[in-house]
N, CA, C and O atoms as CSV, one atom per row, in Angstrom:
chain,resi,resn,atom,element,x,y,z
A,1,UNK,N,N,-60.953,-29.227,-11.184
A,1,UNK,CA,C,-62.104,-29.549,-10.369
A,1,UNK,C,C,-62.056,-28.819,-9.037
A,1,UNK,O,O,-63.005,-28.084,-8.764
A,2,UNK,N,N,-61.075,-28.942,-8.201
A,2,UNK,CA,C,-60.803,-27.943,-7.147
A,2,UNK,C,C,-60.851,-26.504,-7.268
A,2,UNK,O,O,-61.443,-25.754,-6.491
A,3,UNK,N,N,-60.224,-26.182,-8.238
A,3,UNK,CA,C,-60.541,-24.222,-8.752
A,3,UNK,C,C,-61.456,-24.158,-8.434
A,3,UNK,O,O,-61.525,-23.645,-7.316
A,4,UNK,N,N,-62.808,-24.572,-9.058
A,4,UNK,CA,C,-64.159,-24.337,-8.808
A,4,UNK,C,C,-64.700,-24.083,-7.501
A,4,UNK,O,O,-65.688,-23.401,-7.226
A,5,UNK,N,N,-63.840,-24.789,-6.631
A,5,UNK,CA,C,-64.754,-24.994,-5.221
A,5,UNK,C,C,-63.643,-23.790,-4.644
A,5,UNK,O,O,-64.143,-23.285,-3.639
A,6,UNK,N,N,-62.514,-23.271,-4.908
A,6,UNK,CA,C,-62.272,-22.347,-4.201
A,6,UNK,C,C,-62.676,-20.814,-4.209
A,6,UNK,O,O,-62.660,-20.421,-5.376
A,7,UNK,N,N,-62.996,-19.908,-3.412
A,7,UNK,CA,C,-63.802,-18.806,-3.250
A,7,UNK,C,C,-63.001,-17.860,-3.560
A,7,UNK,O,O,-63.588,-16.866,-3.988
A,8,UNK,N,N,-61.441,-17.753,-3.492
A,8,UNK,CA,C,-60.671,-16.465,-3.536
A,8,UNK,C,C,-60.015,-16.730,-4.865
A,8,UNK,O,O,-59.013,-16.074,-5.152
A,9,UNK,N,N,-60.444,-17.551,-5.631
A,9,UNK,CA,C,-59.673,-17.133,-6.672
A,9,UNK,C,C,-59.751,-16.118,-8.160
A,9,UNK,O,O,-60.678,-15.840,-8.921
A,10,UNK,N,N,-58.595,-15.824,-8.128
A,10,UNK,CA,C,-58.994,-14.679,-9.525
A,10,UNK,C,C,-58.909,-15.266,-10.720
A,10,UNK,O,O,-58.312,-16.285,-11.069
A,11,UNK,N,N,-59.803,-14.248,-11.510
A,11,UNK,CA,C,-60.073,-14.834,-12.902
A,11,UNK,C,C,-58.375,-14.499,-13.837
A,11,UNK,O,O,-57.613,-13.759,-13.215
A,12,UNK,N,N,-58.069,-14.813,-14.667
A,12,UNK,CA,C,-56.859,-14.767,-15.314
A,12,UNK,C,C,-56.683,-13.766,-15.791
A,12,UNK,O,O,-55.624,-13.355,-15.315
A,13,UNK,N,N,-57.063,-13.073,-16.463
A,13,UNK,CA,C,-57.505,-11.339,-16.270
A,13,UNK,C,C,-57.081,-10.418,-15.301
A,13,UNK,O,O,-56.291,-9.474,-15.301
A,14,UNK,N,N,-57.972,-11.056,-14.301
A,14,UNK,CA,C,-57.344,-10.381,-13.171
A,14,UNK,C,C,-56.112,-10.501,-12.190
A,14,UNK,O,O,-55.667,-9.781,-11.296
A,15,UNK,N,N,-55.778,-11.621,-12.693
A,15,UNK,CA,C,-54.681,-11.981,-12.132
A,15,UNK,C,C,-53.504,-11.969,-13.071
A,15,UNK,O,O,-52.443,-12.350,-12.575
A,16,UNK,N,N,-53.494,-11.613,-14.302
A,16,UNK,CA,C,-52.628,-10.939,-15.302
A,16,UNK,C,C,-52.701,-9.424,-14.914
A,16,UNK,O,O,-51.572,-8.988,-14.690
A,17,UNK,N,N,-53.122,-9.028,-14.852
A,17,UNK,CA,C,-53.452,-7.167,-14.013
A,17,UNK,C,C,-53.068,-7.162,-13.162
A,17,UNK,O,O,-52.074,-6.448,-13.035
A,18,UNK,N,N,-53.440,-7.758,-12.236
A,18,UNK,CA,C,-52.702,-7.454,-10.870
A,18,UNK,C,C,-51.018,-7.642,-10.543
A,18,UNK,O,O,-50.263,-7.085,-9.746
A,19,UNK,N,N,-50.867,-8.496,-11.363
A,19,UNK,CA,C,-49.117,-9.282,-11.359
A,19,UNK,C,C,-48.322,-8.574,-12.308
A,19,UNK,O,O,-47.105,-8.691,-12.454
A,20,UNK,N,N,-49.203,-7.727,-13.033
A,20,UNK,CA,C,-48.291,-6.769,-13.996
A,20,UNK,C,C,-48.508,-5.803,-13.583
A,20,UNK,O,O,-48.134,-4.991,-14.429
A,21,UNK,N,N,-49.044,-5.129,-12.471
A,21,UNK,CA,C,-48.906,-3.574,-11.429
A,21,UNK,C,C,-48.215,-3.974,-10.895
A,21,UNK,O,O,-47.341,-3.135,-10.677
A,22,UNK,N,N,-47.821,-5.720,-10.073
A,22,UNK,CA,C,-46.731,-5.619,-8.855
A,22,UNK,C,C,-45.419,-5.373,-9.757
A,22,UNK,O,O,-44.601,-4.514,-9.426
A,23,UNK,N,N,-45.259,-6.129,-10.861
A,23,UNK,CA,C,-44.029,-5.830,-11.368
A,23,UNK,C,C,-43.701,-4.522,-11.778
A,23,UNK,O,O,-42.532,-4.210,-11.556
A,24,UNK,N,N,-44.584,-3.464,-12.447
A,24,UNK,CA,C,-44.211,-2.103,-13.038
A,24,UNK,C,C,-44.147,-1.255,-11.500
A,24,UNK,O,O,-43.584,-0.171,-11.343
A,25,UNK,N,N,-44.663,-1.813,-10.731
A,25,UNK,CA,C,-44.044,-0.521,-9.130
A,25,UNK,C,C,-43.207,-1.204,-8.619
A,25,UNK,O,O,-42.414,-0.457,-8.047
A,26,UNK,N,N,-42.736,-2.977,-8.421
A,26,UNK,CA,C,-41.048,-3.000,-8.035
A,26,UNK,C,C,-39.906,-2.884,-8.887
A,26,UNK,O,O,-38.795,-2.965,-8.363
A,27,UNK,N,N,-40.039,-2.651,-10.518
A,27,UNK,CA,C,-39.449,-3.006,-11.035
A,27,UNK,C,C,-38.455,-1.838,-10.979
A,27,UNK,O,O,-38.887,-0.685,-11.004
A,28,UNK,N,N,-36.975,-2.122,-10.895
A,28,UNK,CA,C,-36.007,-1.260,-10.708
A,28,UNK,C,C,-34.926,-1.786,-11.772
A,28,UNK,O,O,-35.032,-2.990,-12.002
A,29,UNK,N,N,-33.966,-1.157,-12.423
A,29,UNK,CA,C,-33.091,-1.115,-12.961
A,29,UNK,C,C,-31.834,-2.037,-12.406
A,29,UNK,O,O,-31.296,-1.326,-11.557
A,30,UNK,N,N,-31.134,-3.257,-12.490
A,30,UNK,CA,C,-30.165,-3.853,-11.723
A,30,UNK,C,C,-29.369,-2.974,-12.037
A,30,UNK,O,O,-29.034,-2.635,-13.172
A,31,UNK,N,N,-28.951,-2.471,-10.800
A,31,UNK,CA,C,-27.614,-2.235,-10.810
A,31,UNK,C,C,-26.049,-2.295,-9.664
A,31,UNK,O,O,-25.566,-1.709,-8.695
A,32,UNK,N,N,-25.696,-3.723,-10.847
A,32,UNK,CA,C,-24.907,-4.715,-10.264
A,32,UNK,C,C,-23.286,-4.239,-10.341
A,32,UNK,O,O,-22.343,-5.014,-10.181
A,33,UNK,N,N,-23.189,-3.005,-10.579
A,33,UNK,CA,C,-21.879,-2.092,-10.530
A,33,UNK,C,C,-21.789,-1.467,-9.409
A,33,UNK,O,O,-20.700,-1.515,-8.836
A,34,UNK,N,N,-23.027,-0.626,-8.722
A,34,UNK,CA,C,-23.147,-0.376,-7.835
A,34,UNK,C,C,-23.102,-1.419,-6.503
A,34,UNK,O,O,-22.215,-1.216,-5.674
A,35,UNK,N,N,-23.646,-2.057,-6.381
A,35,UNK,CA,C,-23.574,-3.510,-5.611
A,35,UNK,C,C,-22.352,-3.657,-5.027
A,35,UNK,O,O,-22.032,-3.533,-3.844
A,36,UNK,N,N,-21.591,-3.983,-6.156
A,36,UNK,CA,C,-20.027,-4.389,-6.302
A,36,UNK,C,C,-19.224,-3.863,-5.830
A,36,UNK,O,O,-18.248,-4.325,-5.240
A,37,UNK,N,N,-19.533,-2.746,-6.032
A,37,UNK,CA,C,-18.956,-1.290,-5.176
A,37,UNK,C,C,-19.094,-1.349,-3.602
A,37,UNK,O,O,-18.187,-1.267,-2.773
A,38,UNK,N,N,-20.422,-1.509,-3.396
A,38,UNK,CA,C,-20.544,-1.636,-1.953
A,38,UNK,C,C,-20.128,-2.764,-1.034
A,38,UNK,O,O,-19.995,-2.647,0.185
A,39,UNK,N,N,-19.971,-3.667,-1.610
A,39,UNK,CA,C,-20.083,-4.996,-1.042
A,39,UNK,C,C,-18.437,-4.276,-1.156
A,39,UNK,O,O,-18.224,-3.532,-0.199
A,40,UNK,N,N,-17.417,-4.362,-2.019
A,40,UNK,CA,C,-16.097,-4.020,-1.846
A,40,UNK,C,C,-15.411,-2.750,-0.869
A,40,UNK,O,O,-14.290,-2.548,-0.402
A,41,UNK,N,N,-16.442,-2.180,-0.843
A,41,UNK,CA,C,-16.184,-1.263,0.616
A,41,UNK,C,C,-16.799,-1.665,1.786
A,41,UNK,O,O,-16.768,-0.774,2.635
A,42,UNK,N,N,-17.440,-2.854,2.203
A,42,UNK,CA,C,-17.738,-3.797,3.426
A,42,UNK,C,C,-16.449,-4.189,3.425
A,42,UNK,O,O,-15.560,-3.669,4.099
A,43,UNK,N,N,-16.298,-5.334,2.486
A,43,UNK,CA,C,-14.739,-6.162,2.685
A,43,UNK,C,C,-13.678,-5.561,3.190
A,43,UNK,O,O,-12.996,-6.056,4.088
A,44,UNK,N,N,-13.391,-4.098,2.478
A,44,UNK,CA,C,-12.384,-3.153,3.000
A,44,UNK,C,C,-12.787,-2.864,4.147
A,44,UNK,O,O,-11.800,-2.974,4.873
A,45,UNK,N,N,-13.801,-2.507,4.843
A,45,UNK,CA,C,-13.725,-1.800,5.900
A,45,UNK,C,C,-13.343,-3.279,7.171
A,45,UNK,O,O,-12.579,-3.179,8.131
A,46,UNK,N,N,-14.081,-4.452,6.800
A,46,UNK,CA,C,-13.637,-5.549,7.888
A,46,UNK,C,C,-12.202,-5.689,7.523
A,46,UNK,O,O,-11.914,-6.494,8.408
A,47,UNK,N,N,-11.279,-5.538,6.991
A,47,UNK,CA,C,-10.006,-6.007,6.328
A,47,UNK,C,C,-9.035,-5.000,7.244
A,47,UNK,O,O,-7.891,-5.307,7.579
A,48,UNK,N,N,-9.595,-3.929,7.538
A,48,UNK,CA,C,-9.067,-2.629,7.501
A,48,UNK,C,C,-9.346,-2.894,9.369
A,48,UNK,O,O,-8.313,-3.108,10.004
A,49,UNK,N,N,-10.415,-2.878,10.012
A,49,UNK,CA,C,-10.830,-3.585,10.997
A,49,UNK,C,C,-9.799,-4.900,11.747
A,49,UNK,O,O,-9.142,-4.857,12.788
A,50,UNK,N,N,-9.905,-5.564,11.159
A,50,UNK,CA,C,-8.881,-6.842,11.484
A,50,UNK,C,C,-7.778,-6.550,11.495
A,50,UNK,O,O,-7.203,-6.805,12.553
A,51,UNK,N,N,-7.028,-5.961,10.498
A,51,UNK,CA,C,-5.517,-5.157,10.346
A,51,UNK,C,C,-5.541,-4.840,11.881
A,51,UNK,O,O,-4.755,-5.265,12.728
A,52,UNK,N,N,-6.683,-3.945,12.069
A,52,UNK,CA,C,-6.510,-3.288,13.328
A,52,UNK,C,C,-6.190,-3.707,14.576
A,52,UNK,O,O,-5.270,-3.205,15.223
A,53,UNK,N,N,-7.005,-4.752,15.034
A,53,UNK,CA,C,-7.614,-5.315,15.756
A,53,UNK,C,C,-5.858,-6.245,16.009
A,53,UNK,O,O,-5.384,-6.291,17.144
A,54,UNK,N,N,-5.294,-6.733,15.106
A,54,UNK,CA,C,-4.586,-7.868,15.318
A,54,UNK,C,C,-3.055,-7.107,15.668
A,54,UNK,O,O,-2.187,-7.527,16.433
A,55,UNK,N,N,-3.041,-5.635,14.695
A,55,UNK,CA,C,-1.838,-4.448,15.309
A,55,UNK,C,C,-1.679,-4.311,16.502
A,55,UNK,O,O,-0.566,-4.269,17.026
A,56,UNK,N,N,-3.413,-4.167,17.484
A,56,UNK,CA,C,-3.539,-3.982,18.901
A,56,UNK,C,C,-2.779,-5.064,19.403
A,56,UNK,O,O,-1.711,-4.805,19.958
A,57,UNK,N,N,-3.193,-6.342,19.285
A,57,UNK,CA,C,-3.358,-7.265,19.857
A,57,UNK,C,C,-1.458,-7.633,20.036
A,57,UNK,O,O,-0.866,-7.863,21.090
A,58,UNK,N,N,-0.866,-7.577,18.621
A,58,UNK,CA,C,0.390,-7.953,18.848
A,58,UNK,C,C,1.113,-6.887,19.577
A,58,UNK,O,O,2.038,-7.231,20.313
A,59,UNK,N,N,0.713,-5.259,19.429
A,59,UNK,CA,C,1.341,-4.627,20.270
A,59,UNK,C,C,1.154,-4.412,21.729
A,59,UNK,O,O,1.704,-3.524,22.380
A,60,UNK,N,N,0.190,-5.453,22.257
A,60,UNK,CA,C,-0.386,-5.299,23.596
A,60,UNK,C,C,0.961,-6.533,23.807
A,60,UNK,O,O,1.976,-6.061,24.319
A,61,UNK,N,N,0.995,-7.563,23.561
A,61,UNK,CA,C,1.976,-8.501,23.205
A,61,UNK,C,C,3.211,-8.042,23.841
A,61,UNK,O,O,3.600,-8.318,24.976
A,62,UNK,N,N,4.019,-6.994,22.586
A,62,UNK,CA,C,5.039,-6.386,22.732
A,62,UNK,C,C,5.069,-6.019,24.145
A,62,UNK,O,O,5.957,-6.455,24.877
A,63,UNK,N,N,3.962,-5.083,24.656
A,63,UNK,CA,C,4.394,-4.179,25.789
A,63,UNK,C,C,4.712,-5.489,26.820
A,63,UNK,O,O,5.815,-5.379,27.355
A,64,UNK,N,N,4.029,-6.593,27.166
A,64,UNK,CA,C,3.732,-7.474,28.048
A,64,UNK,C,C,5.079,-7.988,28.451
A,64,UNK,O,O,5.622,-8.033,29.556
A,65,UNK,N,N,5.647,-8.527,26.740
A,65,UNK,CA,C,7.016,-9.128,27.082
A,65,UNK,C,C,8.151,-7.574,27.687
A,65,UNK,O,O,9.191,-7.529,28.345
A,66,UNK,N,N,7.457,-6.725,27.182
A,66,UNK,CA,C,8.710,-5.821,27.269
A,66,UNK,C,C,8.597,-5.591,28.978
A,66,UNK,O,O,9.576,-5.747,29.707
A,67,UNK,N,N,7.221,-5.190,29.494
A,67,UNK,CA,C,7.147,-5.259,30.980
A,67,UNK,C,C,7.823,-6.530,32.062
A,67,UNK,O,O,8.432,-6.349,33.117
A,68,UNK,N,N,7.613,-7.325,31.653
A,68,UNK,CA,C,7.567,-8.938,32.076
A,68,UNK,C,C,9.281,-9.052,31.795
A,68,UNK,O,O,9.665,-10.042,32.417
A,69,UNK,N,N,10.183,-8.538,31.239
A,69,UNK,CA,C,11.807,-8.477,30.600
A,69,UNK,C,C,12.025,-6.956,32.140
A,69,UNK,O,O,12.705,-7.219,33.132
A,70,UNK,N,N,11.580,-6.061,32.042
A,70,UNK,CA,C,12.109,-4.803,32.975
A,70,UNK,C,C,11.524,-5.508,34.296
A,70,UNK,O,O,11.163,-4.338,34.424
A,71,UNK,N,N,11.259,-5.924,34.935
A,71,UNK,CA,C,10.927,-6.489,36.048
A,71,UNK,C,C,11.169,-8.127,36.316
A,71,UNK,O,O,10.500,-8.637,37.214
A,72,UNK,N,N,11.569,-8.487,35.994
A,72,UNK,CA,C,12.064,-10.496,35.972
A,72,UNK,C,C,13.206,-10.302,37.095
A,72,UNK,O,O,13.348,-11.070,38.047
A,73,UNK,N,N,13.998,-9.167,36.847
A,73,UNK,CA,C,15.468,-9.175,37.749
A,73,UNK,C,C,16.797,-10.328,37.118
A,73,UNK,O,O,17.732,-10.978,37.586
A,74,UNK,N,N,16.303,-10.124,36.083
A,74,UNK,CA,C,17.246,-11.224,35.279
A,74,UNK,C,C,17.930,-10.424,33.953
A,74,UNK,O,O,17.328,-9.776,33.096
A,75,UNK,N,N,19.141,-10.636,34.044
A,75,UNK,CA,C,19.887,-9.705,33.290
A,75,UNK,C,C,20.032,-9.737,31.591
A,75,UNK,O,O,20.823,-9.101,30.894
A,76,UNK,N,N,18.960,-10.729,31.171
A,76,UNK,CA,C,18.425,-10.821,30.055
A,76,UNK,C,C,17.448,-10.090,29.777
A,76,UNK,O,O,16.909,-10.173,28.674
């Protein structure tokens, strides 16, 4: 009863046509190998990143105690 009174709607026809052009111009091939691939060279690169990040961090560490040991005046 409502269909009737609305103005924009398409006939089934046309709205079978139209919804089968959107699908034949997005339709693409999955490819979920490729994906996999990429997403696994994100992970590596943050992994690889963090490695980094935490090498700095403990060798900033190192130098601190090692500075903080040559200047104390304490024979330890």
């Amino acid at each position: 009863m409502y269909a009737t009174h609305t103005p924009n709607l398409l006939s089934d026809a046309l709205e079978r046509a139209y919804s089968r052009s959107l699908l034949d111009a997005t339709q693409q091939p999955l490819q979920l190998g490729k994906a996999i691939r990429q997403l696994g060279r994100l992970i590596g690169r943050g992994a690889a990143a963090t490695g980094r990040f935490i090498a700095s961090v403990i060798n900033a560490q190192a130098e601190a105690r090692a500075r903080d040991m040559r200047y104390s005046r304490t024979p330890w």
